[in-house]
TIMI-2910 file (N, C-alpha, C, CB; in pm, 1 decimal, decimal comma, always signed):
<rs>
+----------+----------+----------+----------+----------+----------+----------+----------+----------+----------+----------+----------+------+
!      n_x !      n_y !      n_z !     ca_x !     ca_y !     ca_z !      c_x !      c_y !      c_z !     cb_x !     cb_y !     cb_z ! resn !
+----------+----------+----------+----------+----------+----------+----------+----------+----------+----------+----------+----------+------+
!  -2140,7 !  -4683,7 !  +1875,8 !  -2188,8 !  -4586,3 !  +1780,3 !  -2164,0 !  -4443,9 !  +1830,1 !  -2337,0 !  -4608,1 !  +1752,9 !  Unk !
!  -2205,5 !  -4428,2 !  +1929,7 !  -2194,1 !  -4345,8 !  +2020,3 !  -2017,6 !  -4262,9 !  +1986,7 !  -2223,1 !  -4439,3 !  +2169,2 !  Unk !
!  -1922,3 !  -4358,1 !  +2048,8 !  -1801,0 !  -4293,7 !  +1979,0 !  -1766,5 !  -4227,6 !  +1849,9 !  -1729,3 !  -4370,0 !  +1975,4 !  Unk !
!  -1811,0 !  -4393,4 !  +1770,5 !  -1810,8 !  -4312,2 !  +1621,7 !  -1849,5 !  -4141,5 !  +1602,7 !  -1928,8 !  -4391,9 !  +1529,0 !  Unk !
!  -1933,8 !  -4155,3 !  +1657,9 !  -2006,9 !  -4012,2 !  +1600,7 !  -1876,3 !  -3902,9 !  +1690,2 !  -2230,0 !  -3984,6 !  +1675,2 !  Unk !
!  -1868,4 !  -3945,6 !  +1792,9 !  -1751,6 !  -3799,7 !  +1904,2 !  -1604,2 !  -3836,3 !  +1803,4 !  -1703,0 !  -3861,3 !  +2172,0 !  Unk !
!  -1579,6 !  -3948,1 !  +1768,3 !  -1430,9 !  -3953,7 !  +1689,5 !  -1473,0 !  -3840,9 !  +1533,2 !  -1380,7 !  -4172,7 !  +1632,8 !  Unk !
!  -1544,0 !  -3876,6 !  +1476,4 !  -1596,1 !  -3763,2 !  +1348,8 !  -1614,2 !  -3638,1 !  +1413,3 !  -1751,7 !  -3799,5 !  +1267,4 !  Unk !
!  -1695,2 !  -3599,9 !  +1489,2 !  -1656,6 !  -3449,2 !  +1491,0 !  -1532,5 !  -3395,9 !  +1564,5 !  -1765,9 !  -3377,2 !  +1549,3 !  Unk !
!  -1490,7 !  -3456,3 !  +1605,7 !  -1294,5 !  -3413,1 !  +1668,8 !  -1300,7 !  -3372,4 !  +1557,5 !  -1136,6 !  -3535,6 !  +1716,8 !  Unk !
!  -1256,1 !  -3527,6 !  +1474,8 !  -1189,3 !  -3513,0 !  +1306,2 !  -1267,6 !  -3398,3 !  +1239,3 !  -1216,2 !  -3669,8 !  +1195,3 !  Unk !
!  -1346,4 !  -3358,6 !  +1202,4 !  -1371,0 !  -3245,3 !  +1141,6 !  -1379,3 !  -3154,8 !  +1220,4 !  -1464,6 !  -3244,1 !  +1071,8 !  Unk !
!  -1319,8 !  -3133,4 !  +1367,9 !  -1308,0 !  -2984,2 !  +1360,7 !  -1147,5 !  -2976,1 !  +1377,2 !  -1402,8 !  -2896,0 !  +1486,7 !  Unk !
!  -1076,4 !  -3072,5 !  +1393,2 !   -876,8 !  -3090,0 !  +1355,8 !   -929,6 !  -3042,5 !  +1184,0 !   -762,7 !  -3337,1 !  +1377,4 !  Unk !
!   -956,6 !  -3092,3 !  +1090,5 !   -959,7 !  -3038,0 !   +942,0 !   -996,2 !  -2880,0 !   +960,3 !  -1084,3 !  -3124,5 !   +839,1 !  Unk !
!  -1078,9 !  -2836,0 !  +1010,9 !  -1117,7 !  -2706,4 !  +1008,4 !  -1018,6 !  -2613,3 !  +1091,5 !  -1257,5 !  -2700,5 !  +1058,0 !  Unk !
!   -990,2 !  -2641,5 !  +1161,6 !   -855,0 !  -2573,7 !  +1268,7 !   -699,6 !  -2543,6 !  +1154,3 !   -798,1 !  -2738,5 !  +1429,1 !  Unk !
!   -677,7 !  -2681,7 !  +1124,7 !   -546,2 !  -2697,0 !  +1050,7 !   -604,8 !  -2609,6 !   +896,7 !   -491,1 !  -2896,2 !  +1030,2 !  Unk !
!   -745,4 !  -2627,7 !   +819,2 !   -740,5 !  -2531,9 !   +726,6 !   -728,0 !  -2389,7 !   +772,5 !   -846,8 !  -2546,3 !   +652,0 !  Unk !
!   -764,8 !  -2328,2 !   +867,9 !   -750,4 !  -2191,1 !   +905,5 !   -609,9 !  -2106,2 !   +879,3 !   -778,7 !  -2192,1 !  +1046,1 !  Unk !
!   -504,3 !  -2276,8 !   +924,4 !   -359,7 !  -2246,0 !   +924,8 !   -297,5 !  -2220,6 !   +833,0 !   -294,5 !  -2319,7 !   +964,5 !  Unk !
!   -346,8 !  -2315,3 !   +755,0 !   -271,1 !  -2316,8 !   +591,3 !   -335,2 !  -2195,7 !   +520,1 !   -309,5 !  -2475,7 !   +484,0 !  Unk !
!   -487,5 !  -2191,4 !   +523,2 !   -513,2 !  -2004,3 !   +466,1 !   -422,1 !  -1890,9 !   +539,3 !   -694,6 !  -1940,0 !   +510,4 !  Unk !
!   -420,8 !  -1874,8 !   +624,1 !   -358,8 !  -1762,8 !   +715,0 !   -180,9 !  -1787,4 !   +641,3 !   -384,8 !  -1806,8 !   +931,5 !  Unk !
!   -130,7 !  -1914,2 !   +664,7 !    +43,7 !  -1905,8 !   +588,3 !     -7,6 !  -1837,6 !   +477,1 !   +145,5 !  -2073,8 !   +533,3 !  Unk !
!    -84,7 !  -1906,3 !   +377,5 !    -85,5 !  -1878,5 !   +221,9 !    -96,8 !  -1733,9 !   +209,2 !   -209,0 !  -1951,1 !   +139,4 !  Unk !
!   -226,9 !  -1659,8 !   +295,9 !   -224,9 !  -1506,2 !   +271,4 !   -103,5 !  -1411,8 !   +332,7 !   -357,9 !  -1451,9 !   +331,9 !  Unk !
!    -68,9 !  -1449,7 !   +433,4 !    +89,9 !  -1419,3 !   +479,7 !   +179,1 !  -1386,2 !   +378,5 !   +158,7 !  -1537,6 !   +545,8 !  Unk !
!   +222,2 !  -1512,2 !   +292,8 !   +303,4 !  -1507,0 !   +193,4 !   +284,6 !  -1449,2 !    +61,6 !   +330,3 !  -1608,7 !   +180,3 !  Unk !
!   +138,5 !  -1420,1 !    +55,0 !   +109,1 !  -1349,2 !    -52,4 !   +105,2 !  -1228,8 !    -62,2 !    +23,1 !  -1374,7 !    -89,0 !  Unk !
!    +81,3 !  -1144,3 !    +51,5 !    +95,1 !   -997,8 !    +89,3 !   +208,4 !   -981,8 !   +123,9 !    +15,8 !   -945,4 !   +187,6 !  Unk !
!   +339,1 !  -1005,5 !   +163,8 !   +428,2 !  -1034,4 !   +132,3 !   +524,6 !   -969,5 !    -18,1 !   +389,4 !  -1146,2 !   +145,8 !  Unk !
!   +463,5 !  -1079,6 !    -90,4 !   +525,9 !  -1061,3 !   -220,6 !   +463,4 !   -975,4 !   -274,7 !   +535,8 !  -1164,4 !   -303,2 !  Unk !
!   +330,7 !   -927,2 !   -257,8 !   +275,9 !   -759,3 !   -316,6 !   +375,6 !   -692,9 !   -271,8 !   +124,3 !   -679,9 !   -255,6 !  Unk !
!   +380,9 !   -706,8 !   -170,1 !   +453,3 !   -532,9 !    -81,6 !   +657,9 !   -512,8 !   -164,0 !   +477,5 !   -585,3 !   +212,2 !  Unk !
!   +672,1 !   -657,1 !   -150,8 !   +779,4 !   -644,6 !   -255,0 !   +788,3 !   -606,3 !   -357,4 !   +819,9 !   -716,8 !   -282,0 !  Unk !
!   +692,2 !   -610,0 !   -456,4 !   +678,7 !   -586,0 !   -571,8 !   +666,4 !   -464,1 !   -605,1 !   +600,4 !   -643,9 !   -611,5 !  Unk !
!   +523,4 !   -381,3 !   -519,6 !   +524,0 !   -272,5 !   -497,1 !   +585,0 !   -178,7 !   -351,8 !   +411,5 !   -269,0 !   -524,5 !  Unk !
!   +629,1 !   -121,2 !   -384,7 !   +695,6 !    -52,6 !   -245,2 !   +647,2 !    +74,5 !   -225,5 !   +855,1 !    -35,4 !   -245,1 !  Unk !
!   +589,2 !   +138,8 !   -327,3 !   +535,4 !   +266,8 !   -293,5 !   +417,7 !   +256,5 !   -242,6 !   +528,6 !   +352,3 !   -392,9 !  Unk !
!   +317,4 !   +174,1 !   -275,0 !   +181,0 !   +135,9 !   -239,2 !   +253,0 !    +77,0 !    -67,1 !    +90,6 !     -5,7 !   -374,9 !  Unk !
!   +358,6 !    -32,3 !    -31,7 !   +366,0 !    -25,3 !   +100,9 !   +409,0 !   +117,6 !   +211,8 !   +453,0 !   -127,0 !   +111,8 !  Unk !
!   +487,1 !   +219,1 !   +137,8 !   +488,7 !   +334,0 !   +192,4 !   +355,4 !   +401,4 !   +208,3 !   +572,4 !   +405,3 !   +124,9 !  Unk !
!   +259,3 !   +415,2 !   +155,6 !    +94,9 !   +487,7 !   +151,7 !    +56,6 !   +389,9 !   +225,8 !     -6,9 !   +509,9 !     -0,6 !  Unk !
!    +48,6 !   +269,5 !   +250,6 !    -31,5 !   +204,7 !   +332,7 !     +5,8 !   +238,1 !   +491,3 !    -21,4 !    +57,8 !   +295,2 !  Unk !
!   +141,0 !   +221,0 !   +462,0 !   +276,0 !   +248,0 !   +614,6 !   +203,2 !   +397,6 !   +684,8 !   +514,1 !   +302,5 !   +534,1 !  Unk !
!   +196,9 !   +469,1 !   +601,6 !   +200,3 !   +599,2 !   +675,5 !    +26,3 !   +604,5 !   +659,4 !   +310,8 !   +744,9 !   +594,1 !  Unk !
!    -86,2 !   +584,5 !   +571,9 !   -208,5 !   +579,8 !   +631,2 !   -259,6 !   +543,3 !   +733,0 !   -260,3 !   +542,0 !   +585,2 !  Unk !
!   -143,5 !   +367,3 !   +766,0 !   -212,4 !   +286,2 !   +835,4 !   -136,8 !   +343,7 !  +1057,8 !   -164,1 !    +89,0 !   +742,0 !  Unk !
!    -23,3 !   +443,1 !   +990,6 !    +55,6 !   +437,9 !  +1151,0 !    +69,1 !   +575,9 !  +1156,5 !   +222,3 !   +350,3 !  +1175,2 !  Unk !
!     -3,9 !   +686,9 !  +1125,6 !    +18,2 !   +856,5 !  +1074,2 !    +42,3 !   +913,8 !  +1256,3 !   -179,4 !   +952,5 !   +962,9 !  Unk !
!    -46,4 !   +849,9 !  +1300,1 !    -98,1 !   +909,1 !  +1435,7 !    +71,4 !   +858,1 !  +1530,2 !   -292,1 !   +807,8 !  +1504,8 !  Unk !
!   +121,8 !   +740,3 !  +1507,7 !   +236,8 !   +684,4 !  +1557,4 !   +341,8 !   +762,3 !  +1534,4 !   +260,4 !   +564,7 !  +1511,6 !  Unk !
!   +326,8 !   +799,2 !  +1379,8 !   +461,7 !   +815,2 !  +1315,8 !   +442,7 !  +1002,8 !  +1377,5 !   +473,0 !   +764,3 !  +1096,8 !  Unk !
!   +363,2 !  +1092,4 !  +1381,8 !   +338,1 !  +1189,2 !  +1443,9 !   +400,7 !  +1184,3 !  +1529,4 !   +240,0 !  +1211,5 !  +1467,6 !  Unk !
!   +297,2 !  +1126,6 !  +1656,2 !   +395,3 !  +1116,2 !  +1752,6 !   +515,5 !  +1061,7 !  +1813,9 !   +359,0 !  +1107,4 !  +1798,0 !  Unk !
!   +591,7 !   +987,1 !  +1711,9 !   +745,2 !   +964,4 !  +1695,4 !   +836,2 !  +1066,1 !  +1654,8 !   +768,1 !   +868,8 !  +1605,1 !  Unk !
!   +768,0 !  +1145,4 !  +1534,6 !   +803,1 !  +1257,2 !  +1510,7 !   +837,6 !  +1412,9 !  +1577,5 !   +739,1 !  +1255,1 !  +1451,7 !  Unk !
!   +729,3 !  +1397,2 !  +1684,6 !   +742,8 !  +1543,1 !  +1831,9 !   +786,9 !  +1500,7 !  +1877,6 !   +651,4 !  +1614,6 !  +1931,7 !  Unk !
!   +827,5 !  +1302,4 !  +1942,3 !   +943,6 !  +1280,9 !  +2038,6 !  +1058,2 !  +1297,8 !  +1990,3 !   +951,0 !  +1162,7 !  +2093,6 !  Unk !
!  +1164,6 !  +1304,8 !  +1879,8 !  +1198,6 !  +1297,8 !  +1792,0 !  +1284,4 !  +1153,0 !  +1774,9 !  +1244,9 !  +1412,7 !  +1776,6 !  Unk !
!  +1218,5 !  +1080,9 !  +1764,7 !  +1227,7 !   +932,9 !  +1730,6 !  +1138,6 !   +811,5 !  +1809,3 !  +1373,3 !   +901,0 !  +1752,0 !  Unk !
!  +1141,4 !   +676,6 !  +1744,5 !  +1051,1 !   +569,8 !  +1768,0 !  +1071,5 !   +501,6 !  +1657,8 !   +910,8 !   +601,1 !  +1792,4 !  Unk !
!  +1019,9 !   +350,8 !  +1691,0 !  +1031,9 !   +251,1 !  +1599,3 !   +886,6 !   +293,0 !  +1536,1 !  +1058,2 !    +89,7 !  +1662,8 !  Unk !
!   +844,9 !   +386,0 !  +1471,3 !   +733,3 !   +388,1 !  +1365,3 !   +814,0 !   +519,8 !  +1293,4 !   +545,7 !   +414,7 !  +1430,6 !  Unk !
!   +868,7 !   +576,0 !  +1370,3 !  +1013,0 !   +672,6 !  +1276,8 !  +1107,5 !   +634,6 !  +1192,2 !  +1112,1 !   +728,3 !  +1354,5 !  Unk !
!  +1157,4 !   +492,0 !  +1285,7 !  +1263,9 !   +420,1 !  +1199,6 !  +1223,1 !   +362,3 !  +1075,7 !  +1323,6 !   +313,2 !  +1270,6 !  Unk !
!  +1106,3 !   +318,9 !  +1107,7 !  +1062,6 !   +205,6 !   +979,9 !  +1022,4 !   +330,2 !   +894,7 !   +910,5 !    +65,5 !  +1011,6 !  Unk !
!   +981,8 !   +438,5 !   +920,2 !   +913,2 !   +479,2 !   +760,5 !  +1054,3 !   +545,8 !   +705,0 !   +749,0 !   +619,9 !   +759,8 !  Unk !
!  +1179,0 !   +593,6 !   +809,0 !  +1311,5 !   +626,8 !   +706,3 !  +1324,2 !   +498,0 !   +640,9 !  +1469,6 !   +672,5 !   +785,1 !  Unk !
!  +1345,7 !   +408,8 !   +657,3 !  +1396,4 !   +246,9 !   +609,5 !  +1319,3 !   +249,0 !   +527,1 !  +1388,7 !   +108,0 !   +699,0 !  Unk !
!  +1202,5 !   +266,1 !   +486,4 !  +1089,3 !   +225,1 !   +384,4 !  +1103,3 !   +353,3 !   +293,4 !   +919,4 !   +200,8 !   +457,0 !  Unk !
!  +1201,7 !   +497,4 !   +340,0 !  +1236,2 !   +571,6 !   +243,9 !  +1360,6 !   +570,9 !   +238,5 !  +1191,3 !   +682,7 !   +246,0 !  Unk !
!  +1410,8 !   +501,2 !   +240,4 !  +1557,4 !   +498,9 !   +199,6 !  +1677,3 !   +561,3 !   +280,9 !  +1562,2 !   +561,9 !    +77,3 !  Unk !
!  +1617,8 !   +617,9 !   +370,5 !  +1719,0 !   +679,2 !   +490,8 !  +1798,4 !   +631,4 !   +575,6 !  +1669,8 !   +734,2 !   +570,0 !  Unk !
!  +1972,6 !   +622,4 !   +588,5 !  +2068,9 !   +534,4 !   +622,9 !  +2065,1 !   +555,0 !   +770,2 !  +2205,3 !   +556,6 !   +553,3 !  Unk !
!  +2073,3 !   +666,3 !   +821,0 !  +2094,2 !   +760,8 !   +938,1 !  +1950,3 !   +734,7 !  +1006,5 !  +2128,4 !   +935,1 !   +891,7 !  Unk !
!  +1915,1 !   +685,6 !  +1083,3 !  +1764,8 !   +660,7 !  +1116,4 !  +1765,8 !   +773,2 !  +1227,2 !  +1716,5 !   +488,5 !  +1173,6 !  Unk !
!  +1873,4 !   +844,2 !  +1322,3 !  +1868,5 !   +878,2 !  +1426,3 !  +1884,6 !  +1055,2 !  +1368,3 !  +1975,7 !   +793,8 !  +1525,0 !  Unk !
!  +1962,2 !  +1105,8 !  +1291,5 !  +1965,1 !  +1196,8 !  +1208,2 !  +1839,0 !  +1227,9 !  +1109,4 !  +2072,4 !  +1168,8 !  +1146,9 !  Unk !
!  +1746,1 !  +1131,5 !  +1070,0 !  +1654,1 !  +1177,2 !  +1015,5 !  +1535,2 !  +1206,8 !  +1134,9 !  +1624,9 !  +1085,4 !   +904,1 !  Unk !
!  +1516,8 !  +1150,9 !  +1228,9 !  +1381,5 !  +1195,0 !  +1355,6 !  +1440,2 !  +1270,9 !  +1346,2 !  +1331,4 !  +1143,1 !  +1507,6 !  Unk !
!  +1566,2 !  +1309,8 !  +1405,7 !  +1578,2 !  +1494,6 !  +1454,8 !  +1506,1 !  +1556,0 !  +1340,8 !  +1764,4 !  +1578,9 !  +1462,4 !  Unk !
!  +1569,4 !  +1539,9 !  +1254,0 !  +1528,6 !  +1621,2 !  +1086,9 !  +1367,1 !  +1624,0 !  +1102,6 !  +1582,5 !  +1504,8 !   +907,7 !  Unk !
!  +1290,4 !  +1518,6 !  +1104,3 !  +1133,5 !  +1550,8 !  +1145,6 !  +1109,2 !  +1575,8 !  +1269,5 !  +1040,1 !  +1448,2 !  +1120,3 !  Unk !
!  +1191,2 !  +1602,3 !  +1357,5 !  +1107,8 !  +1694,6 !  +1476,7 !  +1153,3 !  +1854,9 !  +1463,4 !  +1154,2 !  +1635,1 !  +1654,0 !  Unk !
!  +1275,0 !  +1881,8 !  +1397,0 !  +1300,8 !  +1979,1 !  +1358,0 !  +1204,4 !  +2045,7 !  +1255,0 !  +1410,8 !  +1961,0 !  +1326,9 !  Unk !
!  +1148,8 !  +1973,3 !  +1197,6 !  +1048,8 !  +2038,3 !  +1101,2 !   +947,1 !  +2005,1 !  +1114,2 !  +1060,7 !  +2028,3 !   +981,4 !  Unk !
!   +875,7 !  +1960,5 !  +1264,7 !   +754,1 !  +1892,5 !  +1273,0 !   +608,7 !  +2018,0 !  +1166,9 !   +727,6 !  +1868,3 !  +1481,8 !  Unk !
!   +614,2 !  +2086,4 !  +1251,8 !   +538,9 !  +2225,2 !  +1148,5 !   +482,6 !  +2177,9 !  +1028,5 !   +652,1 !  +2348,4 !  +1088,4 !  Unk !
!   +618,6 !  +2190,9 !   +985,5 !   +623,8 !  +2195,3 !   +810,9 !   +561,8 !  +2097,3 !   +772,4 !   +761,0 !  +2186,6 !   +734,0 !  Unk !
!   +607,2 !  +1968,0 !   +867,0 !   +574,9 !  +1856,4 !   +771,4 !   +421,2 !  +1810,1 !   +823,2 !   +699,2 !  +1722,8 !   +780,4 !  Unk !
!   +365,4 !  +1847,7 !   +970,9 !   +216,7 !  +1786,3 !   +970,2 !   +154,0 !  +1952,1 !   +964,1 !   +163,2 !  +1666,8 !  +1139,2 !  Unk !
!   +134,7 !  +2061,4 !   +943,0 !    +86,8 !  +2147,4 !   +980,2 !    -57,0 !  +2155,3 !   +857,0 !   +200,8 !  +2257,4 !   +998,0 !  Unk !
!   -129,5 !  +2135,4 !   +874,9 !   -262,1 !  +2135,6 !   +789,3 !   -227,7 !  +2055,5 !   +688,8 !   -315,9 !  +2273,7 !   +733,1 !  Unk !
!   -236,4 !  +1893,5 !   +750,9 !   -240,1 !  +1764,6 !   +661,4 !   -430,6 !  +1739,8 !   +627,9 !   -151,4 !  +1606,2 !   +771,1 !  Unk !
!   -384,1 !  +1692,3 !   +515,9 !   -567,8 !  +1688,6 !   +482,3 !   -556,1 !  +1534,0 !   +511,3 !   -647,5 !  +1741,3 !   +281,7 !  Unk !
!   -443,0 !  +1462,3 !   +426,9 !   -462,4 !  +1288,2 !   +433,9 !   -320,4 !  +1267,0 !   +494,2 !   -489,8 !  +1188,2 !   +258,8 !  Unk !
!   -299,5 !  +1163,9 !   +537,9 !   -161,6 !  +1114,7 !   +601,8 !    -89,7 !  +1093,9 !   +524,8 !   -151,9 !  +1009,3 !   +676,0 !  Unk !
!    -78,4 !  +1043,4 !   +373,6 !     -4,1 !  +1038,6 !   +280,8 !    +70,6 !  +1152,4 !   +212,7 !    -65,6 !   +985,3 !   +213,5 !  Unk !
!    +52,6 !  +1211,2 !   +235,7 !    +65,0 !  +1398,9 !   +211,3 !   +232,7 !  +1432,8 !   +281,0 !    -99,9 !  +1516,2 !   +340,7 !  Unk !
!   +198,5 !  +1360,5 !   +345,5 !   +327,7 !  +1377,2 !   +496,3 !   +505,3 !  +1337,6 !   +387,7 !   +280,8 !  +1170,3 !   +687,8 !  Unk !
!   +426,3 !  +1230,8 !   +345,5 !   +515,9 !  +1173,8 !   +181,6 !   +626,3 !  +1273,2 !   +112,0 !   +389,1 !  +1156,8 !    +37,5 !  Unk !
!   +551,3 !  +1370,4 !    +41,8 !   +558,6 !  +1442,1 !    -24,6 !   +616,1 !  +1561,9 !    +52,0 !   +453,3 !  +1443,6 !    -84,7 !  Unk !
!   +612,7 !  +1597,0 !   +134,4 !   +674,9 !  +1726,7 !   +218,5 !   +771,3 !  +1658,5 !   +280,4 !   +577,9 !  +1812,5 !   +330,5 !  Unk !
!   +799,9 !  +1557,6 !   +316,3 !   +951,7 !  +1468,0 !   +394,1 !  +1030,6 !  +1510,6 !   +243,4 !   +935,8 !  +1224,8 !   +440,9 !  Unk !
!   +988,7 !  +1471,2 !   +127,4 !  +1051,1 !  +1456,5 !    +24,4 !  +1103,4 !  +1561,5 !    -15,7 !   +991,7 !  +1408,3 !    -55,1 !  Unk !
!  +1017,4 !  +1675,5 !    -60,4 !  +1017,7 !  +1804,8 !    -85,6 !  +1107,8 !  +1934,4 !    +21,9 !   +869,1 !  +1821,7 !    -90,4 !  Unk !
!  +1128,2 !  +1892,1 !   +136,5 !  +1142,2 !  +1952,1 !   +206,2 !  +1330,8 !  +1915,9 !   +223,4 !  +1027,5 !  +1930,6 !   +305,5 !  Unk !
!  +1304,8 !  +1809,1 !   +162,7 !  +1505,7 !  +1781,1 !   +201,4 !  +1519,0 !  +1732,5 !   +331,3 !  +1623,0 !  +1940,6 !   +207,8 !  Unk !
!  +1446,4 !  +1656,3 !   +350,4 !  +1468,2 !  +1590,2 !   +485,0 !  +1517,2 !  +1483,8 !   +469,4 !  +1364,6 !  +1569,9 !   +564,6 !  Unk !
!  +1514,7 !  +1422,8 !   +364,1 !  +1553,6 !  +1244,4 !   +305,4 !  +1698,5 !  +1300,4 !   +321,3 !  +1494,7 !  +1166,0 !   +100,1 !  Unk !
!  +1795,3 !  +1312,2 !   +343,6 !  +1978,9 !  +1279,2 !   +281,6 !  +1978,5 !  +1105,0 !   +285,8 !  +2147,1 !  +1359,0 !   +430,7 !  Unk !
!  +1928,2 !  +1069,7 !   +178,0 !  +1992,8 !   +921,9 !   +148,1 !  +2174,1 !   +900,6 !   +128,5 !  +1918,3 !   +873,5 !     -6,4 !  Unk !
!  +2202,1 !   +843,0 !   +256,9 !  +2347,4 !   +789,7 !   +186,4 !  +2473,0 !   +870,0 !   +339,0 !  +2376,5 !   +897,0 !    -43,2 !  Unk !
+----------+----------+----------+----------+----------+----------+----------+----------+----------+----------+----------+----------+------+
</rs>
């Protein structure tokens, strides 16, 4: 009897382990296909969620949190655009209220040359 009872709780905690897995794939793949769908909402999240990174990628003038937000704006030249934001670091963080802001002055400012 004794066993019985240690073989059942293995078995229910293998069910509870392996469900953890299959939630964690499923939400994986589902955030995922948001961010595809929407891409501007993944740019505002990108730069809310890495501002402080992408900053300081920006005064080094480059880093892989530099590269990814040209790539996520369309920028071919990944090594030509850091210069471009350390060249204009100023401009582009100088009295940011929100990190998303940063957006809009990369844009505005002609720092994007897509292509």
């Amino acid at each position: 009897m004794r066993n019985f009872f240690t073989i059942l709780i293995i078995s229910f905690s293998l069910v509870n382990f392996s469900g953890c897995a299959v939630f964690t794939e499923f939400s994986s793949s589902t955030s995922s296909t948001v961010d595809t769908v929407t891409p501007d909402i993944t740019l505002n999240e990108f730069v809310n969620k890495r501002y402080v990174a992408i900053r300081n990628d920006a005064a080094n003038g480059g880093g892989e949190n530099l590269d990814a937000l040209a790539q996520l704006l369309g920028e071919k030249d990944k090594k030509a655009f850091a210069q471009r934001m350390k060249n204009n670091f100023d401009l582009i963080f100088q009295g940011i209220q929100k990190p998303s802001e940063i957006i809009v002055r990369i844009e505005s400012q002609v720092i994007l040359k897509k292509g």
